[in-house]
N, C-alpha and C positions, 0 to 999 in steps of 0.2 A: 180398763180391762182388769178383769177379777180372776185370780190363779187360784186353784183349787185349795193348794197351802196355803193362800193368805185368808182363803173363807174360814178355813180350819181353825187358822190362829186367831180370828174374830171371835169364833164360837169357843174358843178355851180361855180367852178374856172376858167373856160374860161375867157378870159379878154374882158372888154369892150370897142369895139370901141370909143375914141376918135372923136370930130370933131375939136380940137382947135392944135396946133403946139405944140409940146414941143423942146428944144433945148438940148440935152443932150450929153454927151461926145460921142466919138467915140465906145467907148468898151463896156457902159450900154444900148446901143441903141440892140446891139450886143446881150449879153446877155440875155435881156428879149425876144430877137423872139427866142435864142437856147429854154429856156425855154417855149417856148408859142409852138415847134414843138416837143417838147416830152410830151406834154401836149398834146396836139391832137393827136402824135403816140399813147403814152398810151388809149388813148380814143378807137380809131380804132381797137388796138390790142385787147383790151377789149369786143368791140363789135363783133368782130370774136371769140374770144372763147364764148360768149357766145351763138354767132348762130350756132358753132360747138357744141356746147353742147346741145343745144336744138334739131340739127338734129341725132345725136346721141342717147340720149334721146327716140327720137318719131321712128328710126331705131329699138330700142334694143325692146321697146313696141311691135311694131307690128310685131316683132319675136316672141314676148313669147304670143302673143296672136293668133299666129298663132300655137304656141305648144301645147299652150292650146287646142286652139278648134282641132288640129289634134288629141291629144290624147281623148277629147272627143266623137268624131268620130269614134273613133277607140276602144275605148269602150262600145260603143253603138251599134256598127256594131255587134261586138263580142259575146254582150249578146243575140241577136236577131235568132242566127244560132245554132239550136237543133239537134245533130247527132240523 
């Protein structure tokens, strides 16, 4: 599960473009893009759950908002009808 601060803190750890050359070994060149792609995986995955959760969410609302005013409907209706 992905908290809103910790998407935040992924996205402020993004790394900043460079405009100058660095020369660096073979393997640490390597290294820093594996970590720079599960740093934006993470990010992405992040931001799906939380737009699954927000449609989710706004799904389960306008259920229970529809039960609601069904059953008030339906109580209303009820009280109105005098054998």
């Amino acid at each position: 599960m992905v908290t809103k601060e910790q998407l935040m803190q992924l996205r402020a750890n993004r790394a900043v473009p460079h405009a100058k050359l660095e020369y660096n070994m073979d393997g640490a060149s390597h290294i820093v893009s594996s970590l720079e792609m599960d740093r934006e995986r993470d990010i992405k995955l992040g931001e799906l759950a939380m737009r699954d959760a927000l449609l989710h969410m706004r799904q389960e609302y306008a259920l229970s908002r529809h039960d609601g005013l069904a059953r008030v409907h339906f109580n209303h209706t009820t009280t109105e009808i005098k054998p």
